[in-house]
C-alpha positions in Angstrom: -6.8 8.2 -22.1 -4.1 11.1 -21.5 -1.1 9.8 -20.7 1.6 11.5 -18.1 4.7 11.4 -15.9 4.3 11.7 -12.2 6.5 14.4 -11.1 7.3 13.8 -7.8 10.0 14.8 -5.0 11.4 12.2 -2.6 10.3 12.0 0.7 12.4 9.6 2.0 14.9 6.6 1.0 16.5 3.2 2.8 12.8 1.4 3.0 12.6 -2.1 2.9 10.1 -2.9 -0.3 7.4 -0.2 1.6 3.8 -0.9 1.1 0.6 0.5 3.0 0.8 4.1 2.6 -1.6 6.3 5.7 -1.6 10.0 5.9 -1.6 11.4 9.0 -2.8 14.7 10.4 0.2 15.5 12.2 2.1 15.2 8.6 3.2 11.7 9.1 2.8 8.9 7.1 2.9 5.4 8.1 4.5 2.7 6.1 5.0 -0.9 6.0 8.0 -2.6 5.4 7.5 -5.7 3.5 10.8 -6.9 3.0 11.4 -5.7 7.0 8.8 -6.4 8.6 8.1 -3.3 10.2 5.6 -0.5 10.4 7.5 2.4 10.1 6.8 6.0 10.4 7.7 8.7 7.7 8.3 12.6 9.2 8.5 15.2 6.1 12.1 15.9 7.0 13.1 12.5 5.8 13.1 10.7 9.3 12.0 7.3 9.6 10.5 5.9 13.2 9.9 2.1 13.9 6.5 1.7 15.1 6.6 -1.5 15.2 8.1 -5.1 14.8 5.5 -7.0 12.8 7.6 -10.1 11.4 6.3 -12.0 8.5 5.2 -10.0 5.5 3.3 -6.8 6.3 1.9 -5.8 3.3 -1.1 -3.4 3.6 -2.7 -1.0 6.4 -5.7 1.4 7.5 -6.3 3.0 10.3 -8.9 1.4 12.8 -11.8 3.3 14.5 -9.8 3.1 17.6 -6.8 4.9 16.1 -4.5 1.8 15.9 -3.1 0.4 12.7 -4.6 -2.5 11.4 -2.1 -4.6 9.1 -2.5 -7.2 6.4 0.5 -9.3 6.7 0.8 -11.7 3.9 3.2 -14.2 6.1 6.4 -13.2 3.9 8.0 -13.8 0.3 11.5 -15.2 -0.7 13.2 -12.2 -2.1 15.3 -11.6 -5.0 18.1 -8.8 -5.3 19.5 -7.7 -8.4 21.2 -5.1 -9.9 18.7 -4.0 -12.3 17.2 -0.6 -13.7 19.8 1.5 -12.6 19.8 0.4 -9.1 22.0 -1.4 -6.6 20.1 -4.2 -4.5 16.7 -3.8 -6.5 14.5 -5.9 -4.4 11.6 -7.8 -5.9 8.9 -10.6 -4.4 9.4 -14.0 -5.5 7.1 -16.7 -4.2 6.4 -17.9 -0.6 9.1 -17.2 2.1 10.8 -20.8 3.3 9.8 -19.7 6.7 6.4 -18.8 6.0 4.1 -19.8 8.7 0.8 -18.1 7.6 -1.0 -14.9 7.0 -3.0 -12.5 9.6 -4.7 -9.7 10.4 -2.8 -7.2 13.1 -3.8 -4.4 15.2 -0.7 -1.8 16.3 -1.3 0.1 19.6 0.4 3.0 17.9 1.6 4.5 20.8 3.5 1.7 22.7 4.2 -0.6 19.7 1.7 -3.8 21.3 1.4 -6.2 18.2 -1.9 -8.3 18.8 -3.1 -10.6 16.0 -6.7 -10.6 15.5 -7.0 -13.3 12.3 -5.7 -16.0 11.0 -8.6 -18.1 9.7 -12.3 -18.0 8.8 -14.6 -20.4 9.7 -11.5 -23.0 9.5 -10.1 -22.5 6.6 -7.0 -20.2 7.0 -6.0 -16.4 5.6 -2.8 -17.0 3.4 -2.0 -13.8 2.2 -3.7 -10.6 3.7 -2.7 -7.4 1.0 -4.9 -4.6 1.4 -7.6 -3.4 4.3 -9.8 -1.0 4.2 -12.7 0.8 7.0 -16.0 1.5 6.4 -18.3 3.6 8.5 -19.3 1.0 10.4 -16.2 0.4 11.7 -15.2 -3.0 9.9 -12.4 -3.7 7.9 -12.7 -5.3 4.3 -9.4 -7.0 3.5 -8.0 -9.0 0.7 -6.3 -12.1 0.3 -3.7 -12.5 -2.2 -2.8 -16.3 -1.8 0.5 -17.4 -1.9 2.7 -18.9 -4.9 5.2 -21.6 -3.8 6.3 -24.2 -6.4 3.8 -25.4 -8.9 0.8 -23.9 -6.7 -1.1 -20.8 -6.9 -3.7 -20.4 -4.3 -7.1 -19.1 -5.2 -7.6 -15.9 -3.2 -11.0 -14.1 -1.2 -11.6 -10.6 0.2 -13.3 -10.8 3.9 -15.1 -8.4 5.8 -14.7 -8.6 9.9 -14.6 -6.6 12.6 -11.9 -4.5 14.6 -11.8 -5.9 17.8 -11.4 -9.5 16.0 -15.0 -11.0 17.2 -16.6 -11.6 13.8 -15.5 -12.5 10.6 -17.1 -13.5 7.2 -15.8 -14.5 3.8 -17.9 -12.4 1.1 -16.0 -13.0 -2.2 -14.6 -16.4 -3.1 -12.8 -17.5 -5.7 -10.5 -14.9 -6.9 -7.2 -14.1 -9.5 -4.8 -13.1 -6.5 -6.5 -9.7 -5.5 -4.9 -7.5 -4.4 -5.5 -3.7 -4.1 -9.3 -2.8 -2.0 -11.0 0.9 -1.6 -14.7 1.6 -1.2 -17.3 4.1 -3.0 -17.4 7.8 -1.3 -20.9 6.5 -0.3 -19.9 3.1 0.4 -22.3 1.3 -1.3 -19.8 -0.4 -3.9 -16.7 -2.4 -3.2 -13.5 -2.2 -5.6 -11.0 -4.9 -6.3 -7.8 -4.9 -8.2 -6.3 -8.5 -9.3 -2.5 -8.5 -9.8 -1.9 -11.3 -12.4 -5.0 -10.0 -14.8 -4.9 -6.6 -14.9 -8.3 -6.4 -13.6 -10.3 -3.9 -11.7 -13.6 -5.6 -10.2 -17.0 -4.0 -8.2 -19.5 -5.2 -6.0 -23.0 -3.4 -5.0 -22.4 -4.2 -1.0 -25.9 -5.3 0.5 -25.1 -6.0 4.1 -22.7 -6.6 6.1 -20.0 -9.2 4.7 -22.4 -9.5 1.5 -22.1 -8.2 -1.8 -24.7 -8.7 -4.7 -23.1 -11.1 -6.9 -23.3 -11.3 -10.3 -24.6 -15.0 -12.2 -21.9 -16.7 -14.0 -19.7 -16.2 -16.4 -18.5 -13.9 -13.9 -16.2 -16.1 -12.3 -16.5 -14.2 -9.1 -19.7 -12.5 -9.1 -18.5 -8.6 -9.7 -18.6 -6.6 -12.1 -15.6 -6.0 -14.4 -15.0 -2.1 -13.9 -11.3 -1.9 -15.8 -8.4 -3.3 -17.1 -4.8 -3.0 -17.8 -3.7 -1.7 -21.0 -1.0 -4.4 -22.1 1.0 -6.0 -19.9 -0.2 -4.6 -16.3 -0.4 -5.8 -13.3 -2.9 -4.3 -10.6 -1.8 -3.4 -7.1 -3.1 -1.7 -4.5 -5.5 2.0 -5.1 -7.2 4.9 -3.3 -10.2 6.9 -4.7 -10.1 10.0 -5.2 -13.5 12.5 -3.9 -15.7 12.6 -7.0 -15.2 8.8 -7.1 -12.2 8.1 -9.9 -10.6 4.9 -9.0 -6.4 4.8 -8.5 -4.8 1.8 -9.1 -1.3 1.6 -8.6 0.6 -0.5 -11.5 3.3 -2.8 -12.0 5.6 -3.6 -14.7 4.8 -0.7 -16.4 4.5 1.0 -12.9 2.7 4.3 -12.1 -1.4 4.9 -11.5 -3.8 4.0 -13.9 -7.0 6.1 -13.0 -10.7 4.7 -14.1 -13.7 6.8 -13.3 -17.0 5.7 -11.3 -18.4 4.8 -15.1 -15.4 2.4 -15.7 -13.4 4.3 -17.9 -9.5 4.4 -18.1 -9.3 8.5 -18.0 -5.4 8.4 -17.0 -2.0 6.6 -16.7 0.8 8.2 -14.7 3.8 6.8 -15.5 6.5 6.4 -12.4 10.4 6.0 -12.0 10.3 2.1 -12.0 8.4 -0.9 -12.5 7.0 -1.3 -8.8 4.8 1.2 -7.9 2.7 -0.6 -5.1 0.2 1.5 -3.1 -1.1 5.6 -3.3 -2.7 7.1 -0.6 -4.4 10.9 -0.1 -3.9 13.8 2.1 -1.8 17.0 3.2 -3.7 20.4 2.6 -7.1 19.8 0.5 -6.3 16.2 0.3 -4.5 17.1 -3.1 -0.7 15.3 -2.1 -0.7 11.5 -3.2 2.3 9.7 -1.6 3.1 6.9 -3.7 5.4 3.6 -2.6 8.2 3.0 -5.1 9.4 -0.5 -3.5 11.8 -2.0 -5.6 13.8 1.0 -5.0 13.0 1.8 -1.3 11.2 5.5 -2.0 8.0 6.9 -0.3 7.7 9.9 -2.7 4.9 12.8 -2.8 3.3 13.9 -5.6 1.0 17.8 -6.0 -2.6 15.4 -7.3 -4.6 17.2 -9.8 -7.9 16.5 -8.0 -8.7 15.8 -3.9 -8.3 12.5 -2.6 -11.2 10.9 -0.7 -10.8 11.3 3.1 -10.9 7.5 5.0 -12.4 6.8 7.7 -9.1 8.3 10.5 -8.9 11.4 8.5 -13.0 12.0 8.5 -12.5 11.2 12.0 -9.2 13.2 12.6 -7.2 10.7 14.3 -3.3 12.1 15.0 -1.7 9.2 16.7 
């Protein structure tokens, strides 16, 4: 496994623990704000937009097949500030928010700022804490959901697979180590995972819709075990790149830990602090990663050695 530094340039500054990176045709890129609650928009010359006001904790998105934003909002954390690695007001996540009411699914009309919410149970047991979302061809979104921590509690988390105009919804994985980070094969057929508190990267054949092919026990959720950290790592959110390598962004030791389509751990990039949450693809030749640094409040850009994998807005070329 080669080991590197990312070198990157700053895009912009100020962002409220940013999450959910989406490149944009028009040079954009969308950005939640968990800390915020807002989906904001990033221009190259540094300007920052509100789409949005999304309340709660907005923690992943993905452009839908109608061109809105679809967000994962985990329902919010109590935050910590410290002055820590060189930084003034270093914000991290610590548990549930005292005001935390639930988690959802939401769709952004991103051209008049409509929030509607589309999910906040399945089959009667309720979504706790939406991270990640991702869109197939089809149309549907698969999203995790982390769980929440509060107290002496963890709860066990699920990934989901529904629809976009919120009439269907199915539970497909179940139970889960607080996963996290969720990206699909370049020909769809195999779902990836991350879990946060193991280090682990997970995979599922997908044989229909909302169904996987599980594996028999001991796997204690059916997949396949794909990767895992390298010491102490914890697994956040990821992209894939075209020819199918896996990018997992990493905390504590933050940066991207790559894994190829075989499962193995080809490179680490190693970033300017410990919470680097979320990559995403595009720019000319799909070769720029932009790479949330949250603690710190950075959206930075970084010249990727090999071409992202197009989602399903750029295949489509939505500009909104």
């Amino acid at each position: 496994m080669q080991e590197r530094k990312l070198d990157y340039r700053v895009v912009t500054e100020g962002l409220l623990f940013p999450e959910g990176p989406i490149a944009m045709d028009d040079g954009s890129v969308l950005v939640v704000e968990i800390k915020g609650g807002r989906l904001i928009r990033v221009w190259p010359d540094a300007r920052k937009q509100v789409v949005a006001e999304l309340g709660g904790g907005p923690n992943g998105a993905a452009i839908g097949p109608d061109g809105a934003c679809y967000v994962a909002n985990n329902g919010g954390f109590h935050w910590l500030t410290e002055d820590i690695f060189d930084t003034r007001g270093y914000m991290r996540p610590h548990g549930r928010a005292h005001d935390y009411a639930g988690g959802s699914i939401q769709r952004v009309d991103l051209e008049t700022g409509e929030v509607t919410t589309l999910y906040t149970y399945c089959d009667g047991v309720p979504i706790n804490g939406p991270n990640d979302i991702v869109f197939d061809a089809n149309g549907d979104m698969w999203f995790t959901d982390h769980g929440k921590t509060y107290g002496r509690v963890m709860d066990s988390g699920a990934v989901y697979h529904a629809a976009a105009d919120g009439s269907w919804i199915r539970q497909a994985i179940f139970p889960m180590v607080t996963p996290n980070g969720a990206g699909l094969s370049p020909d769809e057929r195999t779902l990836y995972v991350s879990e946060t508190e193991t280090g682990r990267l997970w995979r599922w054949p997908i044989s229909g819709r909302g169904e996987v092919s599980k594996q028999a026990w001991p796997s204690p959720n059916g997949g396949i075990l794909h990767g895992q950290a390298t010491g102490y790592q914890r697994f956040d959110s990821m992209a894939l790149e075209a020819n199918g390598n896996i990018c997992v962004a990493t905390l504590v030791t933050g940066g991207i830990s790559v894994f190829s389509p075989e499962g193995e751990k080809l490179e680490y990039w190693q970033g300017p602090e410990p919470y680097c949450t979320n990559i995403c693809f595009g720019g000319p030749a799909m070769k720029t990663a932009w790479i949330t640094v949250s603690g710190r409040g950075l959206l930075i850009a970084v010249d990727w050695p090999r071409p992202g994998l197009p989602l399903l807005h750029q295949r489509m070329g939505v500009t909104a």
